[in-house]
C-alpha positions, 0 to 999 in steps of 0.5 A: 934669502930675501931681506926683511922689514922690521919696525922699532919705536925706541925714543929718539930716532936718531940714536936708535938708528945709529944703534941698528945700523951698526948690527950685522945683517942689518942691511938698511936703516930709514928714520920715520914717522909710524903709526899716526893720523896725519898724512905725510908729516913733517918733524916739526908736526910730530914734534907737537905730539898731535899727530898720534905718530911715534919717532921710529926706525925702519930696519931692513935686514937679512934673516940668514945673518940676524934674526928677528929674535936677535933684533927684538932683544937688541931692541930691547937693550936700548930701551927702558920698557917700564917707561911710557912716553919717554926715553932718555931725556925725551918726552912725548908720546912721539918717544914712545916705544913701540914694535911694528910688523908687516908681516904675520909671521913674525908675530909669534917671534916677537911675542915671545920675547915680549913675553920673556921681557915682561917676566924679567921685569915682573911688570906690564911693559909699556911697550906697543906690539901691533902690524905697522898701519903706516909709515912716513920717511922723515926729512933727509937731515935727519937720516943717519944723523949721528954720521953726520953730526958726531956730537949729536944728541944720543940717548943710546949708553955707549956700552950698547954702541960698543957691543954693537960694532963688535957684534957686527966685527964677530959676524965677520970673524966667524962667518963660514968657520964651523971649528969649534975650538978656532971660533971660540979662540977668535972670540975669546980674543975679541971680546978680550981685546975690544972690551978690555976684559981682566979674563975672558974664555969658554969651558967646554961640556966634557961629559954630564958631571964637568967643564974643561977648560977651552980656549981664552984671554988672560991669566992661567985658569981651573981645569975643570969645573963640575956641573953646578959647582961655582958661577960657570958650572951653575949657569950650565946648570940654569942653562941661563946667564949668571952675573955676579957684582961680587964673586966673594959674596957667590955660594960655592963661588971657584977662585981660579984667580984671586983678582977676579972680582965680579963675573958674567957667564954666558951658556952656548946653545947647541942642537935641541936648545943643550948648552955645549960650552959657556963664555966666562968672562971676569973683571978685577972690579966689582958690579962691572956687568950689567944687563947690557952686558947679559943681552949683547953678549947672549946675542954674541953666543947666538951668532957664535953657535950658528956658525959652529953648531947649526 
């Protein structure tokens, strides 16, 4: 299939490159200057926030191994879309973040998770959605700079750049295998091994009324668990991820290990949008997960089902 241009305004370039570079079926990376007046400009013309360009990273990736959805809520990971003109420790209208396309067709694409985003936060997102008028490589020191200079300034958390490689190490993993108790397996004891997880596995749809109990990482567990019943039966119930602080404090919450403190589930998509499985993953600390968490691993279960059920 023939690769695909997308364009990300996300605060500081440098970070937000490291950060696509890193996802897989990102093919290329170019930092750049989008959607200004000035003609070929320099960073040092940008940086004075006259020329009406935003810092922006040119993604060029493979659409049968990402999609521009995946991409989008990527993009979103690493950005706070309530704040305008700046990210980070940065601040200017250079910072500001923004989505850029070429091509009409990806407008219903992004649209939609715009939408989704901006009914999460309950708020106007301050984040531009428009075709990309036009577009300025910067100079050549600041390409892939983060590779170059390893202690540079990155306004990107480090839990993102985590998830990011596994992403890119789970594509690989997964990739051509359509057995879906071997792919759960693998997963399970990447995600256990590389993020350090107290417990990590699937439950698998049995019937309509339970889970049972599939491949995982980490102490023996329940069985079963019925639809609705505990943080894994309600997310199967929700057909929506679940993050719980404080599993004491979840109604009807299912102590299958009394070190488990705080949880994150996530629902795995089969055909026609029903959920077939869903990743459970514990900690012995409370308030471990987060959105961060919630985005890539939703991100992870996509590539996961498009092997095994697509």
């Amino acid at each position: 299939m023939q690769e695909k241009k997308i364009y990300f305004a996300a605060g500081c370039f440098w970070g937000a490159e490291h950060f696509f570079r890193k996802l897989p079926g990102v093919t290329a990376t170019l930092v750049g200057f989008a959607n200004g007046s000035t003609p070929s400009p320099s960073y040092r013309e940008v940086y004075t926030d006259t020329t009406g360009y935003a810092e922006t990273v040119e993604v060029t990736y493979d659409p049968s191994r990402i999609s521009l959805t995946q991409l989008t809520e990527a993009f979103f990971v690493i950005i706070d879309p309530l704040s305008l003109n700046r990210q980070g420790e940065d601040e200017g209208t250079r910072y500001r973040t923004g989505i850029y396309w070429v091509d009409s067709e990806d407008i219903a694409l992004i649209e939609a998770v715009y939408a989704r985003e901006e009914m999460e936060q309950d708020n106007t997102l301050c984040v531009e959605k428009e075709p990309l008028r036009n577009f300025y490589p910067a100079e050549e020191e600041h390409q892939d700079y983060l590779i170059k200079h390893a202690d540079g300034y990155c306004h990107v958390n480090l839990k993102a750049l985590r998830y990011a490689d596994l992403l890119k190490e789970l594509s690989s993993l997964v990739e051509g295998v359509n057995d879906e108790v071997a792919v759960m397996a693998n997963t399970a004891a990447l995600l256990h091994e590389t993020m350090k997880f107290f417990w990590t596995g699937f439950y698998i749809v049995a019937d309509d009324t339970r889970l049972t109990l599939g491949p995982f990482q980490g102490p023996v567990a329940c069985y079963s668990i019925g639809f609705g019943k505990g943080v894994c039966g309600t997310s199967w119930k929700r057909a929506a991820s679940v993050v719980v602080e404080d599993v004491e404090q979840f109604p009807g919450h299912i102590a299958c290990s009394s070190a488990s403190r705080s949880e994150i589930v996530v629902p795995l998509f089969g055909p026609e949008g029903l959920v077939r499985a869903v990743l459970d993953i514990d900690s012995d600390r409370l308030a471990t997960f987060d959105d961060t968490d919630r985005r890539m691993l939703e991100i992870a279960m996509a590539i996961v089902a498009g092997e095994i059920y697509f």
